[in-house]
C-alpha positions as CSV (number, residue, x, y, z in Angstrom):
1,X,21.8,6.5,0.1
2,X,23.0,5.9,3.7
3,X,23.9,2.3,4.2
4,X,22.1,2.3,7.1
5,X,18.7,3.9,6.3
6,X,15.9,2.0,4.1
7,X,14.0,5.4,4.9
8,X,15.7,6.1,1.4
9,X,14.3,3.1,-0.9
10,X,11.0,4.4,0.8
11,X,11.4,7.9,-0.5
12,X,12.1,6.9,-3.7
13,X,8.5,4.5,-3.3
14,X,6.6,7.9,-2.6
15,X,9.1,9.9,-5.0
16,X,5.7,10.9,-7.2
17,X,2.9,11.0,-4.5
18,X,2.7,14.6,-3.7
19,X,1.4,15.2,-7.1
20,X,-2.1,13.7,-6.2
21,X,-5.1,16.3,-7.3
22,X,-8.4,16.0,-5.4
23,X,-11.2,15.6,-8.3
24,X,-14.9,17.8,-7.4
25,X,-17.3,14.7,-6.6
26,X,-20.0,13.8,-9.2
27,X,-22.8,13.4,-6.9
28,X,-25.0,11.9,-9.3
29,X,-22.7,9.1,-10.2
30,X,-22.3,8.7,-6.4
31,X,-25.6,7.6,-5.6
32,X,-25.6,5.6,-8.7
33,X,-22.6,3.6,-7.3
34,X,-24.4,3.0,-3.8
35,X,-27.6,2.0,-5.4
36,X,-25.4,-0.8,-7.3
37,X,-23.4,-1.8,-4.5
38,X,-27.3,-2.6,-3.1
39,X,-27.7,-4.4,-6.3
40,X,-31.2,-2.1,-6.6
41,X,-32.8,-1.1,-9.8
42,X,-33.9,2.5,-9.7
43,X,-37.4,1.5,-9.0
44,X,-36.2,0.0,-6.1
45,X,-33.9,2.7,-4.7
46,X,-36.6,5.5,-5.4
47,X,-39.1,3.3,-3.3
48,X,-36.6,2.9,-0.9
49,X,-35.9,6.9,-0.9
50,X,-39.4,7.6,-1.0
51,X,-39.1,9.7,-4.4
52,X,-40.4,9.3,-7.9
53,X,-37.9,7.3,-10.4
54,X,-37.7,10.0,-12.7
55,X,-36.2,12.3,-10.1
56,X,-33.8,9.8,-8.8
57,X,-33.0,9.2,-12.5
58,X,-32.5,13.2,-12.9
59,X,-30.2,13.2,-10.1
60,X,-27.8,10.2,-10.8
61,X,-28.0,11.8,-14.6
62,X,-26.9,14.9,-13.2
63,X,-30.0,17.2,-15.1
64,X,-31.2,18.0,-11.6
65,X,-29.6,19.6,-8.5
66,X,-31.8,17.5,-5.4
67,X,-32.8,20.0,-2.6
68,X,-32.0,18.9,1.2
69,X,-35.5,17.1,1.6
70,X,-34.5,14.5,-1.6
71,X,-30.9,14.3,0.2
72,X,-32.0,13.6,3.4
73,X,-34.5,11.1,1.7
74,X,-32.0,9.8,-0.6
75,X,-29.6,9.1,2.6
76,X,-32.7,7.3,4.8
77,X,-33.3,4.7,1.5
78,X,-29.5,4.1,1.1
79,X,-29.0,3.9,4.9
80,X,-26.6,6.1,5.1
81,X,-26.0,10.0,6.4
82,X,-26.0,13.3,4.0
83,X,-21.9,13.5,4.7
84,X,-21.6,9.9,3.0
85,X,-23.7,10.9,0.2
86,X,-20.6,13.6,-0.6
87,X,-17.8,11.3,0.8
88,X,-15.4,9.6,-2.3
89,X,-15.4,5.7,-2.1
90,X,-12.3,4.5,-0.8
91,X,-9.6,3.8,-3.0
92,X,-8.5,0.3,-1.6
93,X,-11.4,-1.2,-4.0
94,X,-9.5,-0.3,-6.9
95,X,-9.1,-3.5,-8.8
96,X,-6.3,-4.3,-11.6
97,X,-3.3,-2.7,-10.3
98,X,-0.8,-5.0,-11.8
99,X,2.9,-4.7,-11.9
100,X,5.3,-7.0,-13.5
101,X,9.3,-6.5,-12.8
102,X,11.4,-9.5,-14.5
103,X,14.8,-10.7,-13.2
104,X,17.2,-8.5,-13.2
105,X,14.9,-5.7,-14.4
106,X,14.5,-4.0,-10.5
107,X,16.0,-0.4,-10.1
108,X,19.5,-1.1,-8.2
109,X,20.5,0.7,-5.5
110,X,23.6,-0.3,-3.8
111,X,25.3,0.5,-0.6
112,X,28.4,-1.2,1.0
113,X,26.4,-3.6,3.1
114,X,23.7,-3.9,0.9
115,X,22.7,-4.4,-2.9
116,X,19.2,-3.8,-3.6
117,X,16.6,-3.9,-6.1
118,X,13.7,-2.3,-5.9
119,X,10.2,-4.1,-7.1
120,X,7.3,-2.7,-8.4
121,X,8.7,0.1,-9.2
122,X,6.0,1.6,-11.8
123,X,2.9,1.3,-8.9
124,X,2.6,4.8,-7.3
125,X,1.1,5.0,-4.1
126,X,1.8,1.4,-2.8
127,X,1.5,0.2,1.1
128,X,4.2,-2.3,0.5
129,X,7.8,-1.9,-0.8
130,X,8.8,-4.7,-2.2
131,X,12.9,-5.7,-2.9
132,X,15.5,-8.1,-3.4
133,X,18.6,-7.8,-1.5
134,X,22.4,-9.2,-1.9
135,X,23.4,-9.3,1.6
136,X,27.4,-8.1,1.3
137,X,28.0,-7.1,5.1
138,X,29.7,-10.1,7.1
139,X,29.9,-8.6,10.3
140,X,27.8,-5.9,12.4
141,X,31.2,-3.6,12.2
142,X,30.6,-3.1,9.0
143,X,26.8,-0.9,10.1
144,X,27.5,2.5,12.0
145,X,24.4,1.6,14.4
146,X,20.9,-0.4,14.6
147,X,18.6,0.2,11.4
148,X,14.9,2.0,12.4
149,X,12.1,3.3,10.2
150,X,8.6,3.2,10.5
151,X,6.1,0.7,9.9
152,X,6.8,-3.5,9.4
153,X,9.2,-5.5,7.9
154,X,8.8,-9.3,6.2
155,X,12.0,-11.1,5.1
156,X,12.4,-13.9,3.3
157,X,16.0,-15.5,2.7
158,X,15.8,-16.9,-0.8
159,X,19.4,-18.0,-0.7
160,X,22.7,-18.9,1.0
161,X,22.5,-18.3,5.3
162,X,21.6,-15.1,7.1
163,X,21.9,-13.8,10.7
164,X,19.2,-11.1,11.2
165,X,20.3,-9.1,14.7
166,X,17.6,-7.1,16.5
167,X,17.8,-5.3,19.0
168,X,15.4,-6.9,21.3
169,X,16.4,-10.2,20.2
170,X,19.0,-12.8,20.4
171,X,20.4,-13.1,16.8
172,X,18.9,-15.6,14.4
173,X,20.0,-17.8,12.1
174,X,17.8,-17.8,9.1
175,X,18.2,-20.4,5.8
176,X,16.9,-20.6,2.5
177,X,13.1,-20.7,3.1
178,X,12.8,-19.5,6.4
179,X,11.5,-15.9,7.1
180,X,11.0,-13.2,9.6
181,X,8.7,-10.7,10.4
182,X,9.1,-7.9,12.8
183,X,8.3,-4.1,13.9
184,X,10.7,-2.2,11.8
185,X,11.2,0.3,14.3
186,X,13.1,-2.0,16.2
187,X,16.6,-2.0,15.5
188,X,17.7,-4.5,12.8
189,X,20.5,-5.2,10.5
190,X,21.1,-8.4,8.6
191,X,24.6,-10.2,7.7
192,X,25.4,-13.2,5.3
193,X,26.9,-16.0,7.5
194,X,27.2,-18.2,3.7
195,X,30.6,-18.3,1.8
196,X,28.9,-16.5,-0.5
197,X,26.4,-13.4,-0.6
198,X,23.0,-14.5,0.5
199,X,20.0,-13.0,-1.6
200,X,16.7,-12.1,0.7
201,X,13.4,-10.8,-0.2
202,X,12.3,-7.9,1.6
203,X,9.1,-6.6,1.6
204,X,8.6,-3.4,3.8
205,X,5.2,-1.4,4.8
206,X,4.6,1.9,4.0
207,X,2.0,2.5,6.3
């Protein structure tokens, strides 16, 4: 890994999300799961589409195949168009993704200026990268240019003194407890200012 390009840590974040396979869509259980989001019982949602609750119990069962009329009725009740009726709910209502990395336990990756470890590292498909950092580099001569990548950055200096440089910016001092957030596009490189190696926590988006 370049010492000067966090694109890497974010390739090895996405290393395994290529593999994702696009499931056919259960149409039944789809309008089941908008009628509960309404909190309706199926008398209410087939009064509400206009249709008899033994259909509407066919079609969320999946033992009948509705025609257009019962979809476009079906879409009028739930107050939504046809197209939703087909559309997969979005995944950011997934609930109990949980991840649990213990000190020490973060995959290391170090470079000359920098020592991190990545956390997380068993979520797929994340829109933050989480890791701690050992800050080696002393001095901007010790970086072959400005650090870019896409999307935003948070750091949080966890120990000893940092000076974050940006290239927009006049450099900052930053201490235990103080943090920094910034467009990551921007040109940025950190340097320990402490006697000893400062530890950060840096959490970066992948969107």
């Amino acid at each position: 890994m370049s010492e000067t390009d966090p694109k890497a840590l974010i390739r090895i974040a996405r290393a395994g999300d290529d593999r994702e396979t696009v499931e056919p869509l259960d149409l039944g259980a789809r309008v089941r799961e908008l009628r509960k989001a309404r909190s309706w019982t199926l008398e209410q949602a087939a009064t509400q589409a206009g249709l008899a609750r033994s259909t509407l119990s066919k079609i969320e069962n999946g033992q009948m195949s509705p025609t257009y009329d019962a979809l476009k009725k079906l879409a009028v009740g739930l107050q939504i168009s046809v197209p939703q009726l087909f559309t997969p709910p979005q995944r950011e209502q997934v609930n109990g993704r949980m991840a649990v990395t213990k000190t020490g336990q973060g995959a290391l990756h170090a470079t000359a200026t920098y020592e991190h470890e990545l956390l997380a590292e068993t979520l797929t498909k994340k829109t933050m990268l989480p890791y701690r950092t050992r800050v080696r580099a002393r001095s901007m001569d010790e970086f072959d240019g400005w650090v870019r990548h896409d999307g935003e950055e948070f750091l949080y200096v966890l120990t000893g003194v940092v000076r974050l440089y940006t290239e927009f910016y006049e450099p900052v001092d930053l201490r235990r407890g103080d943090s920094a957030y910034y467009d990551a596009a921007m040109g940025h490189n950190v340097v320990s200012v402490s006697e000893d190696d400062a530890t950060i926590l840096w959490v970066t988006s992948l969107i």
